[in-house]
N, C-alpha and C positions, 0 to 999 in steps of 0.2 A: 570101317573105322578110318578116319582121319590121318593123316601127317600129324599135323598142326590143327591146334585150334586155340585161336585167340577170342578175349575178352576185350572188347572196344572195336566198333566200328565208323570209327572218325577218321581222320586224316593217315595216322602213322598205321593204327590198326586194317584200313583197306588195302593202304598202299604195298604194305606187306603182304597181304592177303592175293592181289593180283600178281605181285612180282612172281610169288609162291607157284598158282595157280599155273602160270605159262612156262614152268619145268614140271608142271607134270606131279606139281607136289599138290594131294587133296587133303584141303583147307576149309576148315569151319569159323566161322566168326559169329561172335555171341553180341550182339547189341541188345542196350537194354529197352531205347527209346523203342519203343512203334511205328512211328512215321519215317519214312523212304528221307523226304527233307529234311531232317533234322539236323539243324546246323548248333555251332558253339555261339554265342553272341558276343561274352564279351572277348576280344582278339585285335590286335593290330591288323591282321591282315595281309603282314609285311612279310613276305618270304623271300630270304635269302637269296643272292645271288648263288652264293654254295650248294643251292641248292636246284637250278634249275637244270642239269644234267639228271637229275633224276624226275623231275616233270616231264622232261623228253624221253627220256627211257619208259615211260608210263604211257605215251603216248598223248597226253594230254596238254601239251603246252599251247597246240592250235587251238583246241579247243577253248582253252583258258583264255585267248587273245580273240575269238570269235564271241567270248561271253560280256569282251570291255575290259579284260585284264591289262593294266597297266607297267609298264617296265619299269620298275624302281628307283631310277637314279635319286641320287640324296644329296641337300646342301646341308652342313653341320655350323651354328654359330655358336664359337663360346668367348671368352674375353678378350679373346689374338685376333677376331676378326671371321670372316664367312670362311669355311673349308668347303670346296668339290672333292669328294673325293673320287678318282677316276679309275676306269679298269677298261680290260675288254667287255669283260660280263655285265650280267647283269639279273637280277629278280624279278619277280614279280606282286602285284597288289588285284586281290581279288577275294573281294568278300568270302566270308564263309559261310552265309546261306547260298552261296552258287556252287563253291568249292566241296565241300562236307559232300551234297547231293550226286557230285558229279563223281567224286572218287569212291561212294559206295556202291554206285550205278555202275560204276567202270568195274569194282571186286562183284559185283552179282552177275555180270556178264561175261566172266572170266570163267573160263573152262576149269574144272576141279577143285571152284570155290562155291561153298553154300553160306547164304548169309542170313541167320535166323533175328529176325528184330520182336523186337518186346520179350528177351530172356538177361531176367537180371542174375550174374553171378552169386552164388550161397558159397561155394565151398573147391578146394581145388583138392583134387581128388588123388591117392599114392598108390603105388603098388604094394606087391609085401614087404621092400626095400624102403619104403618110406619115398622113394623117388616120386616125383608129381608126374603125374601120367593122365592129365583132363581136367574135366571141369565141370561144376554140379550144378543146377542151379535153379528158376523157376520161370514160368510165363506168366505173362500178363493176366489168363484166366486162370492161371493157381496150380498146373500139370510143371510137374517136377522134368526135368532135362538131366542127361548124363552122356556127357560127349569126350570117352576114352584118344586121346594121342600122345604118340612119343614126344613129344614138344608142346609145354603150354606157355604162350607168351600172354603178358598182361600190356594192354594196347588202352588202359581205362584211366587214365591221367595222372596228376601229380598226388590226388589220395587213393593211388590203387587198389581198389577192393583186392584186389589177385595177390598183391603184395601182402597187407595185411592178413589174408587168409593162408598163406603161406610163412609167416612169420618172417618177412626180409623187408626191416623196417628201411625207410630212409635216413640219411642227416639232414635236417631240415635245419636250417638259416634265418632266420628272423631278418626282416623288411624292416629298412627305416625310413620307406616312404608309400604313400597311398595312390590310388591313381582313379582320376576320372576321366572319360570321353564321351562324345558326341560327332553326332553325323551332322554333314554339312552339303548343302545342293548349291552347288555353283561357286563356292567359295573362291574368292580372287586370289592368288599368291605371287607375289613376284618371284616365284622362281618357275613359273608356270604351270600348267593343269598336270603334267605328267610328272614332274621332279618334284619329292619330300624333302622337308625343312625339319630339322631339329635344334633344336633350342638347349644349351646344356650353359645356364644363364647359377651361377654359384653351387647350392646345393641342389638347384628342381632342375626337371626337365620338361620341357614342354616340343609338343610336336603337331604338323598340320602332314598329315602321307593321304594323298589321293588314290583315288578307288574305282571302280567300275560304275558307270551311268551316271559323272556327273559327281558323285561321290568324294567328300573329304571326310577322315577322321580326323576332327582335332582332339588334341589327349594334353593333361598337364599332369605329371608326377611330383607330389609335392610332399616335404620330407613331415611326418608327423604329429612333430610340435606345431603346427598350422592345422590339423584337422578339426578343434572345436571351431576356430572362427569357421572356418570352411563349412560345417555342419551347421551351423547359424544361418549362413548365407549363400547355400551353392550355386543358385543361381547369378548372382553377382560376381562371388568369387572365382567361379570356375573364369568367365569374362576378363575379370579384372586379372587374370593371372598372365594374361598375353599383353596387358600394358607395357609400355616402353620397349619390346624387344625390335629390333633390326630386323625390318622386313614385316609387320606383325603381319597376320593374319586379318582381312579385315569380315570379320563375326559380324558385323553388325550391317556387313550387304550381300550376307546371306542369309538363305532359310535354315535354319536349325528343324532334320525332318524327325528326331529321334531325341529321348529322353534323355538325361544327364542319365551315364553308366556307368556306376564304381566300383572298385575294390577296395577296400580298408586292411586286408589280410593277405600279402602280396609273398608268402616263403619262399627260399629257395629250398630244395628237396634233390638230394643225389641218392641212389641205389646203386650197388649191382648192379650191370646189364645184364648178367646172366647166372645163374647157377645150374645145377646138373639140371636135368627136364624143365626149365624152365627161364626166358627171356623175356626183357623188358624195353620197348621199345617210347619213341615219343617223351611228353612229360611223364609216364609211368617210368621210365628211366632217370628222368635227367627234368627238373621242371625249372629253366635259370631264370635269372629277370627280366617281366615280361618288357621293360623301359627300351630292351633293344628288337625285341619282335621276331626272338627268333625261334620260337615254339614250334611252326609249323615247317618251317627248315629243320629244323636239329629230327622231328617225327617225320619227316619224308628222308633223308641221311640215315639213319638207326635205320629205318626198316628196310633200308635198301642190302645196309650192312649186313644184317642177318639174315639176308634173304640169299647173299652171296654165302655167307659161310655154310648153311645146314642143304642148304637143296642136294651140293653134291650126296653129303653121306645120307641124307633120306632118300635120294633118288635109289643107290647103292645099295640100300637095307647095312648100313654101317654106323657103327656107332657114332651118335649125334654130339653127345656131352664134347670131346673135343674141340668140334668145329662152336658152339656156345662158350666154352672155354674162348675159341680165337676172338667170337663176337664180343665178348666181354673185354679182352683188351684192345681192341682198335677201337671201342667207343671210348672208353678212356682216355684213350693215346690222344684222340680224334678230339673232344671235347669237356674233359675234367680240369684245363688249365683256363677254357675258356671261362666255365661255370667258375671256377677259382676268383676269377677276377670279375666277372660281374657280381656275382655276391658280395665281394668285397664293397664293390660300390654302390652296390644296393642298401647299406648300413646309413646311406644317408650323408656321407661326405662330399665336400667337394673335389673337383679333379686333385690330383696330386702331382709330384714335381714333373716326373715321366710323364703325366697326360698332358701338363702344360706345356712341358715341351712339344709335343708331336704336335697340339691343337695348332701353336706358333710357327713352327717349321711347316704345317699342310698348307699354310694359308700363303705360302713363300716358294714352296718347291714339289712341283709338281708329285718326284720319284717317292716322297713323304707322302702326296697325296695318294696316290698306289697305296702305299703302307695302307694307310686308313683304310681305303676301299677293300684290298685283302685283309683286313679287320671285321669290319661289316657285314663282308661275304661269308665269312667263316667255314670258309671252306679246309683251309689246313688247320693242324696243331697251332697254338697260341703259340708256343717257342719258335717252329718257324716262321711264323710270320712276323715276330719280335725279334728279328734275326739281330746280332749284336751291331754289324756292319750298317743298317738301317737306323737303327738307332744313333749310332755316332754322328751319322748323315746330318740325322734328323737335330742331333744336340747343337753342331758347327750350324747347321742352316737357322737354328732358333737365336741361336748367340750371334751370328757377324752377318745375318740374311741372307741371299740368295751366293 
């Protein structure tokens, strides 16, 4: 019998899976696709600066830079003019048909992980305590599955089968904007082939983040009451939506190698990270607005975090609930201020007094530009990095310039 056995074999579901695996903890992982490649399509791409301490503790960072992966720096334009924002660190950009494959390939190579693909979850299983203690479920040719462990975490995104079968619904957030993108070969950008540009032009956003082989995603997020025309016309529209901006993108001396790709249904969704037998990692945790790209950061972070709290007491044969207990409040602490505030402005507003300020003041002061960059990064709590002493900085540097 297993340690652990998770539902989801994608980004946060693997990554947990191997961390697991190299103390010694034996781990099952339930995929439901069939195919070894199987990647998510629609995605930014963009992961975190916060989060590349953990691509290196994975071992996979060379890897990722041997595949074409890109280091993230970001220019930001909103009505104060172009922001850099600067740090030591740094992310990375690397497709998720490269990514997906590499990090299931890295948990099925990992010593005390088995990774079963084409079993789709039916049912999360209890003991006579009612505790969740596994997971039910079926194969692809119809032979029923039942994989007993003290820990089930659900690793299956922001409509968690695991969740739902367990009754730990989310608070889901309604979206007041839509989002399309497209891939792009060779795309020009003056801020050049390795640095992203973001566009945060009234209430839309628009973005062009380079990619591996050559690779641009351009993407426009555009608030609701625009989706019938948009619907009439996407092919123009989506075009027409990069008119006039500072810096534009020039679309039209590239090849467009990929379909217009939408969302119209964009929620935010928070859960529990944990209850007694059972943890949520990735967007099955925490699914915030995709507009800033941080999905695949926030599901490599969460699985790291739970992989530090439970190993000790499953290694120990000790009870596990507390250390889920701990896991559930450092994800919190970690990133519920964050989700806070991008939801907020996922409603479809534009910036407000405090975003103006900071946009004005990064564009004037470098120690502002920091600010932002440990914004981005999101590697700490939203309160420290909104420290009060930064912000006053940032109010004097907006109001009387440098």
């Amino acid at each position: 019998m297993p340690d652990v056995v998770i539902a989801g074999g994608s980004v946060a579901g693997c990554a947990l899976a191997a961390l697991l695996g190299r103390q010694g903890i034996r781990t099952t992982v339930l995929e439901r696709s069939t195919k070894p490649d199987h990647y998510k399509v629609v995605c930014t791409h963009f992961i975190q600066a916060g989060a590349t301490p953990v691509l290196e503790r994975l071992g996979l960072a060379a890897a990722m830079e041997e595949a074409g992966a890109v280091r993230n720096g970001l220019e930001v334009w909103t009505d104060a003019g172009w922001a850099t924002p600067r740090g030591d660190t740094f992310g990375y950009s690397l497709r998720r048909e490269k990514l997906d494959p590499m990090l299931r390939e890295l948990a099925a190579e990992t010593p005390n992980v088995d990774v079963r693909q084409g079993v789709t979850v039916t049912e999360v299983l209890r003991d006579h305590t009612g505790r969740p203690s596994g997971l039910g479920g079926r194969t692809a040719a119809g032979e029923d599955v039942e994989v007993r462990a003290p820990v089930v975490v659900g690793a299956d995104g922001r409509g968690s089968d695991v969740a739902r079968l367990a009754g730990i619904p989310g608070r889901v957030q309604p979206h007041g904007r839509f989002g399309y993108m497209a891939y792009y070969e060779d795309l020009p950008l003056e801020a050049g082939e390795r640095r992203s540009q973001m566009w945060l032009r009234g209430r839309d956003v628009l973005y062009a983040f380079p990619n591996d082989d050559g690779l641009t995603i351009a993407a426009v997020f555009l608030t609701k009451d625009r989706l019938p025309a948009f619907k009439a016309d996407k092919e123009g529209e989506f075009v027409r939506a990069f008119d006039g901006l500072s810096r534009r993108p020039k679309l039209e001396q590239a090849t467009r190698v990929s379909p217009l790709i939408g969302k119209i249904e964009l929620p935010n969704v928070r859960r529990p990270a944990a209850r007694a037998g059972i943890a949520f990692v990735g967007d099955a945790a925490q699914a915030s607005d995709p507009v800033w790209g941080v999905g695949v950061g926030f599901g490599l972070l969460s699985a790291s975090w739970l992989a530090d709290e439970i190993a000790g007491p499953l290694q120990a044969g000790t009870d596990v609930d507390p250390a889920l207990e701990r896991y559930r409040r450092r994800h919190r602490r970690q990133l519920a201020l964050h989700h806070l505030q991008m939801s907020d402005y996922a409603r479809g507003r534009g910036p407000n007094a405090l975003e103006r300020t900071l946009y004005r003041a990064a564009t004037r002061d470098e120690r502002t530009a920091e600010l932002m960059h440990d914004l981005a990064a999101r590697a700490e709590p939203l309160d420290r990095i909104m420290r009060p002493r930064r912000i006053a900085r940032a109010a004097v540097v907006a109001a009387v310039g440098r």
